[in-house]
C-alpha positions in Angstrom: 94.0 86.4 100.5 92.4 85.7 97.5 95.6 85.4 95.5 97.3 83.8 98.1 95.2 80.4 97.6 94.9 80.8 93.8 98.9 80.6 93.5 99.5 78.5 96.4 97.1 75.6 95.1 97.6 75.9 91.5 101.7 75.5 92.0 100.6 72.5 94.3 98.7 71.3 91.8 100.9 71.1 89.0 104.2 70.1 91.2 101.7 67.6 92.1 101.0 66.8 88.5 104.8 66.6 87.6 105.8 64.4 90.1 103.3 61.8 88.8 104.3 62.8 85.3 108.3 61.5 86.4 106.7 58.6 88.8 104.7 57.0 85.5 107.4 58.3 82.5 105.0 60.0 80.9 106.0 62.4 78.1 106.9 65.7 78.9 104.4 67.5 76.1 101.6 65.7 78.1 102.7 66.4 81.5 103.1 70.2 80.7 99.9 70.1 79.3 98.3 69.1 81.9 99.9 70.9 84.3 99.1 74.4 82.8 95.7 72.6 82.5 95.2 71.8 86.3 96.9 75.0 87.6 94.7 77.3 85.9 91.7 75.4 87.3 93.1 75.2 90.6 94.4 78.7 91.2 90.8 79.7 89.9 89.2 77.5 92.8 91.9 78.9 95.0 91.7 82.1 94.1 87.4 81.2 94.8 88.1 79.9 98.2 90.4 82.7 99.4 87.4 85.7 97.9 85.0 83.6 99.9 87.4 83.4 103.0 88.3 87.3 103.3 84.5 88.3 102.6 83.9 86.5 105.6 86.3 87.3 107.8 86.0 90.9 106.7 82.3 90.7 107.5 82.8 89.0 111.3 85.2 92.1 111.4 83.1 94.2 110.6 79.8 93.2 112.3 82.0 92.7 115.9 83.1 96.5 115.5 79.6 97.7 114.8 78.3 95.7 117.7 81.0 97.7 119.9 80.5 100.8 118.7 76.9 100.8 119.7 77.8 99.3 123.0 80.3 102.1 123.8 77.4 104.7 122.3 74.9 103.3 125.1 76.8 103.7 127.7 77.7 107.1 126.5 74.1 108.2 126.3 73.2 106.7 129.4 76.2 108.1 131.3 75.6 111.2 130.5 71.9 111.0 130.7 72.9 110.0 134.5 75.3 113.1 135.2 72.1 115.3 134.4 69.7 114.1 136.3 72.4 114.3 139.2 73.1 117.9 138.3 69.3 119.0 138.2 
C-alpha cells in the first residue's frame, strides 16, 4: 500500500506541477526541476501515509482475529468442560 500512495501522489504532483508550468509559460528547465523536486517529496509523504495506513489496518486485522480466537477457545473449554460433568 505503501508504494501505492508514494507513486500515485508524486505523479499527481508533478502532472500537477506541469500543468501550471504550460498554464503560466514557464520554462521547461524550471518546470522539470521542480517537478522531480515535488515528486520526490510527495511520493516520500505518500509512500509515509500508505506505511502508516497498512500498519494499521494490519493491526485492526490482527487484533479482531486474536479476539476470535480466544472467543472460539472459551467456548471450547467450556463446552467440553460441560460434556464432562454430564458424563460423570
Amino acid at each position: 500500500m505503501a508504494r501505492t500512495y508514494a507513486g500515485i501522489l508524486g505523479a499527481l504532483a508533478c502532472f500537477l506541477l506541469i500543468i501550471r508550468g504550460l498554464f503560466l509559460d514557464l520554462p521547461a528547465n524550471h518546470v522539470l526541476t521542480s517537478g522531480l523536486i515535488v515528486f520526490l517529496i510527495f511520493s516520500f509523504t505518500g509512500f509515509c501515509i500508505g506505511y502508516i495506513a497498512d500498519k494499521s489496518m494490519q493491526e485492526t486485522q490482527e487484533s479482531c482475529f486474536k479476539e476470535k480466537m480466544s472467543g472460539l477457545q472459551v467456548a471450547i473449554a467450556s463446552k467440553s468442560f460441560s460434556t464432562r460433568d454430564k458424563s460423570v
